[in-house]
LUMLUMSE-671695 format. One record per residue (C-alpha): x, y, z; residue in one letter. Coordinates in steps of 0.5 Angstrom, whole numbers, padded with zeros to 4 digits, always signed. Each point is the difference from the previous one (the first is absolute). Layout:
REM residues N
XYZA ...
This chain:
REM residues 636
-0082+0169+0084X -0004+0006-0003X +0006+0006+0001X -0001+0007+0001X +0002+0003-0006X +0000-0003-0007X +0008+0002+0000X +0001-0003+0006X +0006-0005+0000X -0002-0008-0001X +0000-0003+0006X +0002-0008+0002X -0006-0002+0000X -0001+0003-0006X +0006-0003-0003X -0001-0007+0002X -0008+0000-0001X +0002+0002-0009X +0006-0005+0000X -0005-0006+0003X -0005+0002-0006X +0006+0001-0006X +0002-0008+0003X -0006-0003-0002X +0001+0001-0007X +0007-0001-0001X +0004-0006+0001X +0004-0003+0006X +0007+0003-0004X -0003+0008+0001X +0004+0005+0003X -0001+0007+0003X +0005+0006-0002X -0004+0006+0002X -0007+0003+0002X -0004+0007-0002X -0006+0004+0002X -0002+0001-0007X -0001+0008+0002X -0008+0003-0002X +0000+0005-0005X +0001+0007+0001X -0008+0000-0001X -0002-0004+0005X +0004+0003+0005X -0003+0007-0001X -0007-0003+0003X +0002-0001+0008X -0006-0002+0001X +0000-0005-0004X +0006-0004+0002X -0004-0005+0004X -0002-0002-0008X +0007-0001-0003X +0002-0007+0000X +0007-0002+0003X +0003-0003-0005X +0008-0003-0001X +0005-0002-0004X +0004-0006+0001X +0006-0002-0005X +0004-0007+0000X +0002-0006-0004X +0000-0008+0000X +0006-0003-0003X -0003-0004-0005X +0005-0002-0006X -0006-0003-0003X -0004+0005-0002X +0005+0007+0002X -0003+0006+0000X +0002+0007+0003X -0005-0002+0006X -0007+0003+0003X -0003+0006+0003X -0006-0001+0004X -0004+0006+0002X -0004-0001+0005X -0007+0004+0004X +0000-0003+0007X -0008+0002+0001X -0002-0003-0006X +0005-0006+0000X +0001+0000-0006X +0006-0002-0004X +0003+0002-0007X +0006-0004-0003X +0004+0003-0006X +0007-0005-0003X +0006+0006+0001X +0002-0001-0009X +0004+0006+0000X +0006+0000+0004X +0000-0003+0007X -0002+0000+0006X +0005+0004+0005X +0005-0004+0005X -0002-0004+0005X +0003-0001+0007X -0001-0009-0003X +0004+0002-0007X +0005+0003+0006X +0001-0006+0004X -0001-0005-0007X +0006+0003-0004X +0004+0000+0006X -0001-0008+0002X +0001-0001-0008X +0007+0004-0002X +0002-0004+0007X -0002-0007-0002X +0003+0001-0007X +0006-0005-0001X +0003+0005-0006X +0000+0007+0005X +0003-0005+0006X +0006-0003-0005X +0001+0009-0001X +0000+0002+0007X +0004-0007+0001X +0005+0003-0005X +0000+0007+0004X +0002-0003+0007X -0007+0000+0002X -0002-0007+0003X -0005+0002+0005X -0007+0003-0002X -0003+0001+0006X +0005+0007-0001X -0002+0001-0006X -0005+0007-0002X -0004-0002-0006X -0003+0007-0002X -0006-0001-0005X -0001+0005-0006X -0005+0001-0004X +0001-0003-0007X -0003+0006-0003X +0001+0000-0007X +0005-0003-0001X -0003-0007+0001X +0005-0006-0002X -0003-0004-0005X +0001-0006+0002X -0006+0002+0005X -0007+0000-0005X -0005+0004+0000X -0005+0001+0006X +0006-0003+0004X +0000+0004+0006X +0007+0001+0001X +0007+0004+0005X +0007+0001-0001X +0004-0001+0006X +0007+0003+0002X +0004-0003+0006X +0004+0004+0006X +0003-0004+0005X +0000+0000+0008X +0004-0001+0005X -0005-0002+0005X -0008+0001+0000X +0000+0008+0002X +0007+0002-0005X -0001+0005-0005X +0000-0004-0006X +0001+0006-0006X +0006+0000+0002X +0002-0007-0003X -0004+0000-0006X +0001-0006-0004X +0003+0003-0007X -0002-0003-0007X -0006-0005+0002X -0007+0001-0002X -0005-0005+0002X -0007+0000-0005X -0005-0003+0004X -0007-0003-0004X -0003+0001+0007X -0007-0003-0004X +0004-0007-0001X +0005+0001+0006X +0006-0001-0003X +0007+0005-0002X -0002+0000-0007X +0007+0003-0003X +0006+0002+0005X +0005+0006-0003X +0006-0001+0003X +0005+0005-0003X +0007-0001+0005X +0002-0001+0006X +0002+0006+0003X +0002+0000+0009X -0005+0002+0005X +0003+0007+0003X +0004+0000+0006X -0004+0006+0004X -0005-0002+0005X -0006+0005-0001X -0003+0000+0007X -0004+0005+0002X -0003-0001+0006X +0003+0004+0006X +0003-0006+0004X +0004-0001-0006X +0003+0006-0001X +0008+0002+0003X -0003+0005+0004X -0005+0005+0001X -0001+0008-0001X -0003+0003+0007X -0008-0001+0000X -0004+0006-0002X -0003+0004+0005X -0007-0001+0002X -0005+0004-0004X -0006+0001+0002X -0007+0002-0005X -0006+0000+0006X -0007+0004-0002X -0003+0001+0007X -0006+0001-0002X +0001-0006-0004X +0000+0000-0008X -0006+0004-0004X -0002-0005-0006X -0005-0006+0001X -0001-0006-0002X -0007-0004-0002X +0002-0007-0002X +0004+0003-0007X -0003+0006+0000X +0005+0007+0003X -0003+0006+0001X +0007+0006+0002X +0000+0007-0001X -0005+0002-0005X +0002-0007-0004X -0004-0006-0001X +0000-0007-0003X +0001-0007+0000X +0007-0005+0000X +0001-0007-0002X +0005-0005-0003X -0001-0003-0006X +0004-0007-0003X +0002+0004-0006X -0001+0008+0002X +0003+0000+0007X -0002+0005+0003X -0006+0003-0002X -0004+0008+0003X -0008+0001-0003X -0004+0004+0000X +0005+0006+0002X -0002+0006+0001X +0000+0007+0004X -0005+0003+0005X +0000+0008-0003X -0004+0004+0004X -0004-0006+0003X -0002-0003-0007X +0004-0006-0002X +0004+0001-0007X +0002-0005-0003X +0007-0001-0003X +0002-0007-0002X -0005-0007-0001X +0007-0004+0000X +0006+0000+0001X +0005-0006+0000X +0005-0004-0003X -0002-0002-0007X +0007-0005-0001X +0007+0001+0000X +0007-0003-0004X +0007-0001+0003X +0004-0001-0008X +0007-0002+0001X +0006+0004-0005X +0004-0006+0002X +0002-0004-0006X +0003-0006+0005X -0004-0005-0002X -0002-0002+0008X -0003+0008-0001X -0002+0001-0008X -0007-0003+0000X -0002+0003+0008X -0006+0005-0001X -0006-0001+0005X -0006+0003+0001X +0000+0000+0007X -0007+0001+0002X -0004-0003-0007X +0004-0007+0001X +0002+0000+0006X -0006+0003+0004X +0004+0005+0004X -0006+0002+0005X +0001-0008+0002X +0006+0002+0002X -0002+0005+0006X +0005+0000+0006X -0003+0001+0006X +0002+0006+0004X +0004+0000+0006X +0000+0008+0005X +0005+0003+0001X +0004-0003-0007X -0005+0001-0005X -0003+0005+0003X +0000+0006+0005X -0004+0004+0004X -0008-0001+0001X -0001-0006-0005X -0006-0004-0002X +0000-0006-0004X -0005-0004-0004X +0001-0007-0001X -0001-0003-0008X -0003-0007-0001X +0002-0004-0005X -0001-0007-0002X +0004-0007-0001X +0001-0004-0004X -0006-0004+0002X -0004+0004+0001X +0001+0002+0007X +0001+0008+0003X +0007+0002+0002X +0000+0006+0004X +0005+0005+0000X +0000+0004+0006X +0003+0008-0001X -0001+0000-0007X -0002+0007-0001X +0004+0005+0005X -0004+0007+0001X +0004+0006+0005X +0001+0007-0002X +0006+0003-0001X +0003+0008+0001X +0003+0003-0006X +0002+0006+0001X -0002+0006-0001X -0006+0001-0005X +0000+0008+0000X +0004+0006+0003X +0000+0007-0002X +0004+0005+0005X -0002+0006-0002X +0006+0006+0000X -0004+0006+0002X -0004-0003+0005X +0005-0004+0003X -0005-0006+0001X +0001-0007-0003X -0006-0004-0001X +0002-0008+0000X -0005-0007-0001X +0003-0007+0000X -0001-0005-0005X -0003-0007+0002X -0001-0007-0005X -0004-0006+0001X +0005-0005-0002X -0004-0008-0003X +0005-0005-0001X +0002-0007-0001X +0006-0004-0002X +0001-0005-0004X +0005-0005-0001X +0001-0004-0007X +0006-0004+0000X +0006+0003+0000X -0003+0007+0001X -0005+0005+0004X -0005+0006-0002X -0003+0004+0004X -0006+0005-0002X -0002+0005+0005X -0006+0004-0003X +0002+0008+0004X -0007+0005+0001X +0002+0006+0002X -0004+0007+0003X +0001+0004-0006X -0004-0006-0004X +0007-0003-0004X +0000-0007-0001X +0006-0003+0000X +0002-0008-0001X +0008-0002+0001X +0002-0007-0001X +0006-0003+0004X +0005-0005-0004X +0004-0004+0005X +0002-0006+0002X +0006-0005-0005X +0002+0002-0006X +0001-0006-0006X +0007-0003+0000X +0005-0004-0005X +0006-0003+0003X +0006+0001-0005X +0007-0002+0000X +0005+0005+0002X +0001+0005-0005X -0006-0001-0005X -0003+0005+0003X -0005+0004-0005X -0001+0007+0003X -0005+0003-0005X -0005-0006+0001X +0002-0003+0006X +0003+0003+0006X +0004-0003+0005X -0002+0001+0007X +0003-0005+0003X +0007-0004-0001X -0003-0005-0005X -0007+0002-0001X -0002+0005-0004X -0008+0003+0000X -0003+0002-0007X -0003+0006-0002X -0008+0000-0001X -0006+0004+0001X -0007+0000+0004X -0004+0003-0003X -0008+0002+0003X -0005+0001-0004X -0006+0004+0004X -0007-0001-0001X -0004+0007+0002X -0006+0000-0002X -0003+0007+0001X -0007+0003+0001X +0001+0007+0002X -0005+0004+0003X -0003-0005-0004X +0000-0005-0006X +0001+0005-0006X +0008+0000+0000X +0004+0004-0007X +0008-0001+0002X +0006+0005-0003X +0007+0000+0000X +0004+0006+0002X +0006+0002-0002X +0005+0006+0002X +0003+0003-0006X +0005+0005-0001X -0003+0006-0005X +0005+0002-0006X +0002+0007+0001X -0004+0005-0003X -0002+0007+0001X -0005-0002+0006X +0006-0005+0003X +0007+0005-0002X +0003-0003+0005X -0002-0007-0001X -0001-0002+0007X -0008-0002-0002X -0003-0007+0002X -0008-0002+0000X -0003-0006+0002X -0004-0003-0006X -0005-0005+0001X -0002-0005-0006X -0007-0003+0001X +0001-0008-0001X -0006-0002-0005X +0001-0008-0001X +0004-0005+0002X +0005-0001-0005X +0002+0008+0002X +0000-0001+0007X +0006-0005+0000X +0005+0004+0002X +0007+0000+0004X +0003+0005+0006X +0004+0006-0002X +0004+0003+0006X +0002+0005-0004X -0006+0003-0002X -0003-0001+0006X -0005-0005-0003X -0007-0001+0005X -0007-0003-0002X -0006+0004+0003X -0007-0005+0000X -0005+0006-0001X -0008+0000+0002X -0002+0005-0006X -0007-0001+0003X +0002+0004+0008X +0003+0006+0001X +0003+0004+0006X -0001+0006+0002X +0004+0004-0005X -0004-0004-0005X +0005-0005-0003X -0001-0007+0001X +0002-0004+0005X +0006-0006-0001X +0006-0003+0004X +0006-0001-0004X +0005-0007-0001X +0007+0003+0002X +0005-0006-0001X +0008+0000+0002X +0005-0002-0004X +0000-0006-0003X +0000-0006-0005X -0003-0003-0005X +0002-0007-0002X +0006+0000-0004X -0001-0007-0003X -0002+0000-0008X -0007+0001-0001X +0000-0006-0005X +0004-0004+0006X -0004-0006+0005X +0001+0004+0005X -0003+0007-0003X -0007-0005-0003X -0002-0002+0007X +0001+0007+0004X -0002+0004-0005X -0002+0005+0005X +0007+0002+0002X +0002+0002-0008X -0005+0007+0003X +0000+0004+0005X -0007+0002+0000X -0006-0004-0003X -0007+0003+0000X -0007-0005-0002X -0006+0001+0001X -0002-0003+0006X -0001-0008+0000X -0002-0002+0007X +0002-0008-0001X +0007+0002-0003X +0004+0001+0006X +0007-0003-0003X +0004+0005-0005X +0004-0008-0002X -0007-0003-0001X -0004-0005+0006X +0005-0006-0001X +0006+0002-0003X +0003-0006+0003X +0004-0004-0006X -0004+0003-0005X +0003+0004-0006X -0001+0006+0001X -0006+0003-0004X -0004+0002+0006X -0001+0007+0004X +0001+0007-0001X +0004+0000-0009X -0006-0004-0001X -0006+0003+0003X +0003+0008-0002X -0001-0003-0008X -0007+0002+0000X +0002+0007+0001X -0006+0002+0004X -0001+0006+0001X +0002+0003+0007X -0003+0007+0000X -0006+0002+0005X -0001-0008+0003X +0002-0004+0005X +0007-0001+0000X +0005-0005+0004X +0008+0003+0000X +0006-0006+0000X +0006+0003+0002X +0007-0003-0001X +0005+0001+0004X +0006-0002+0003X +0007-0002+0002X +0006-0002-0005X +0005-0003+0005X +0008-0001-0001X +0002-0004+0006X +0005+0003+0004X +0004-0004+0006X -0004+0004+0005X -0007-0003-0002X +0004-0007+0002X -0002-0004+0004X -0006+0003+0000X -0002+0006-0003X -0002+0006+0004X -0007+0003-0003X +0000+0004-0006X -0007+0004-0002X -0004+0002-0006X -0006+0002+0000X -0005+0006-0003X -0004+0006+0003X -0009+0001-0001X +0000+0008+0001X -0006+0004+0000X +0000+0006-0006X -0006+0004+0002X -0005-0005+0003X +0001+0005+0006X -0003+0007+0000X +0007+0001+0004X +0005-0004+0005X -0004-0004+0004X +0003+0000+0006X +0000+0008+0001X -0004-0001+0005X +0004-0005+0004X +0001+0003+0008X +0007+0001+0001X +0003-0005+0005X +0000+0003+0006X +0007+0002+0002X +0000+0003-0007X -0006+0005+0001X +0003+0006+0003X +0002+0004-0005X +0005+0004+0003X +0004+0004-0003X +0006-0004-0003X 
């Protein structure tokens, strides 16, 4: 059972030998929602001779359903060598969503007299077709559900056979409150009845009218088969090198990253992934008001991966690693092609014609893709971490999948919260908001970030025409000061510096975090919403590094009130001058749906850039040979 690696990804065998520890000391009702390698510290993984000595250790998390004594659940960490078990009562919040409350809130809103009367009402008679979509209850519990209580509010679409689309018919105005720890619908909103749309929204091929002409094959071959290497989850491509994994809550996870310049290993990134994300709805219809889900804190997005399929999710020269993550009792579940690996051309990286000699001097760029997609309800993410010759590190997150509906009656139309889509069915607006851990050790663990800034200069007599702009670079000292927001007009960047290494020309090495243009929460600062994903009020966040502190919204945002994650732990105003650091960028999507992005909406992009900013001598890809065909140099 020992693995290579102590990043190594945990095996089945792994899983189920923890989870048959962790059941010896719970009782018969305890379930399991997730399993993670509790990752050595960085001290530990800086001596490889020593790794035969670090214990492999995990954490699983889960809940009983006890209404006796109700609690948030246990956290169990386990050392597989030792077998050795520590059990801690989850008091603070509760443990994620399970596959168990899934299947649980569904059966119960089913059985419920009072929801079968409302559909009854609505013309629905038969169940079997009827969709339950169970949501978080956030911080909107009702209160007809106590304290402690693990609890889910759940909405209803309706089918019209097993393999139907059923947003296209959701069931306006009812609101089940499921108390998922007594099993009953505990308060049952219901506002009205409004009819189901008319419109189908299949969208599968067969039920289309009829089809465009298929595209014309495109092949992406590498004869000589592709340049990266795999050992378990570590990847070695081009000069770059580091490890891969999923994490229940973080998703998709890089480690230890880092560049081979000149034959030594540079570090860049320790761990960069995922730290929480929050989907707000602006919509004040009351199917949408209270909708704001954390999607990986609360609902485990990394338990959600999908497995992978050539040809559709990816194209080219691909190699995939399988995940394992645990079920309910305890048993391993595989998913096959997880992780997807290929590379990809991107163009061209650099070219010069130069006008005397007429010679053109070219070279093609090339990335690294990881990624993995995930489906949370209603809604898919894709994160694809791109590395690219030149040293820049790219992540891009691709939203798709269906958009949240109402049904409305004709003409109650409201354009500016909701717009219509479909006849009948309107979608809200709301945004998915990422917030991304990056906890950097450039050429080292002493890091300093600064804000830049380009402003324009007053005219004066050294700018009589007034056409001067400078970049001003602001050292961030503490982490009040560091809580700051994107500015595309003054081109606003953060650079993370190691003050203590220099290049060439004597100026020390750094990469900078360039983001797009993008969003940060639009809810009130004093709102529900806002005190549980208090990451999204900033687009920046620095601390120093806390290597257990993974989660922007705390570890078990699930039903708790929102005193957890980064507002909290920037109150103490640490220093963040010379020291380990950890970066959280937010970022994201404010989306107003539009006709197009219905039945299914095609994939919209966010994202951010790593760049390096004199952690070269110069561009390190100068020395790259020219593709073949391209190295003539004849005279153009």
């Amino acid at each position: 059972m020992a693995s290579s690696h102590p990043l190594s990804s945990l095996t089945a065998q792994e899983i189920e030998a923890a989870a048959t520890l962790v059941k010896k000391n719970l009782s018969e009702r305890a379930v399991f929602c997730s399993i993670a390698l509790v990752e050595p510290t960085k001290e530990a993984l800086a001596e490889p001779d020593a790794f035969s000595s670090i214990p492999r250790k995990m954490r699983l998390v889960g809940y009983e359903y006890n209404d006796s004594n109700p609690d948030g659940g246990f956290e169990a960490d386990v050392n597989i060598g030792a077998q050795e078990v520590h059990i801690k009562r989850i008091t603070e919040g509760q443990a994620p969503i399970g596959f168990t409350d899934v299947v649980r809130a569904i059966q119960i809103t089913k059985q419920d007299q009072g929801w079968q009367e409302a559909m009854r009402l609505r013309g629905v008679s038969n169940f079997e077709l009827v969709q339950i979509d169970p949501w978080p209850a956030g911080g909107y519990k009702h209160p007809s559900i106590p304290d402690g209580h693990r609890a889910h509010r759940a909405i209803s679409f309706v089918r019209e056979d097993a393999k139907d689309n059923g947003y296209a018919r959701p069931v306006q105005g009812l609101i089940a409150h499921v108390d998922l720890t007594v099993g009953k619908v505990a308060h049952l909103e219901d506002h009205g009845v409004v009819p189901l749309p008319p419109e189908s929204g299949r969208y599968t091929a067969e039920h289309q009218p009829s089809l465009q002409p298929a595209l014309s094959q495109l092949e992406i071959v590498q004869p000589g088969g592709p340049e990266f290497e795999i050992t378990g989850n570590f990847i070695r491509w081009r000069n770059w090198e580091f490890h891969v994994s999923i994490h229940p809550v973080n998703g998709l996870v890089l480690h230890c990253l880092g560049y081979r310049d000149k034959g030594c290993f540079r570090s860049i990134l320790h761990r960069a992934g995922l730290s929480d994300m929050v989907v707000p709805y602006g919509d004040t219809d009351p199917m949408h008001v209270w909708k704001h889900v954390l999607d990986a804190g609360e609902a485990s997005l990394g338990n959600c991966v999908n497995s992978l399929r050539l040809g559709c999710d990816c194209v080219g020269e691909i190699q995939y690693l399988d995940h394992y993550a645990i079920k309910p009792d305890g048993t391993a579940r595989r998913v096959e092609r997880a992780i997807c690996i290929h590379e990809e051309d991107y163009g061209t990286l650099w070219k010069h014609h130069d006008g005397l000699s007429r010679i053109t001097e070219v070279r093609r760029s090339r990335r690294l893709v990881v990624s993995s997609f995930y489906t949370v309800g209603n809604y898919e993410y894709g994160f694809y971490w791109y590395l690219y010759l030149d040293g820049t590190i790219q992540m891009e997150v691709k939203l798709t999948g269906i958009v949240g509906v109402s049904a409305i009656h004709e003409g109650d139309e409201r354009p500016e919260f909701a717009p219509l889509i479909a006849p009948n069915l309107t979608s809200p607006i709301h945004q998915h908001l990422f917030c991304f851990r990056l906890d950097f050790d450039v050429d080292g663990r002493t890091n300093t970030v600064y804000e830049i800034n380009t402003e324009a200069l007053s005219i004066s007599d050294d700018n009589p025409d007034g056409t001067a702009f400078q970049a001003n670079s602001t050292r961030l000292n503490s982490e009040s000061e560091a809580r700051r927001h994107v500015n595309a007009a003054s081109s606003r960047c953060w650079k993370v510096v190691n003050p203590n290494k220099t290049n060439r020309l004597g100026k020390p090495v750094a990469y900078k975090l360039m983001p797009s243009s993008t969003a940060a929460s639009l809810a009130s600062p004093n709102s529900n919403v806002a005190q549980r994903s208090g990451f999204a009020q900033f687009n920046l966040w620095v601390t120093p590094c806390e290597e257990d502190k993974l989660c922007a919204a705390g570890d078990y945002p699930n039903l708790h009130s929102g005193s957890d994650g980064l507002p909290m732990w920037t109150k103490q105003n640490r220093s963040i001058v010379d020291r380990d650091v950890v970066v959280w960028h937010t970022f994201g999507s404010t989306h107003v749906p539009r006709p197009e992005d219905w039945p299914v909406m095609p994939v919209e992009y966010c994202g951010f850039v790593l760049k390096p900013d004199g952690f070269f001598d110069r561009n390190p890809t100068i020395d790259l040979p020219p593709i073949e065909h391209c190295s003539e140099n004849t005279k153009t």
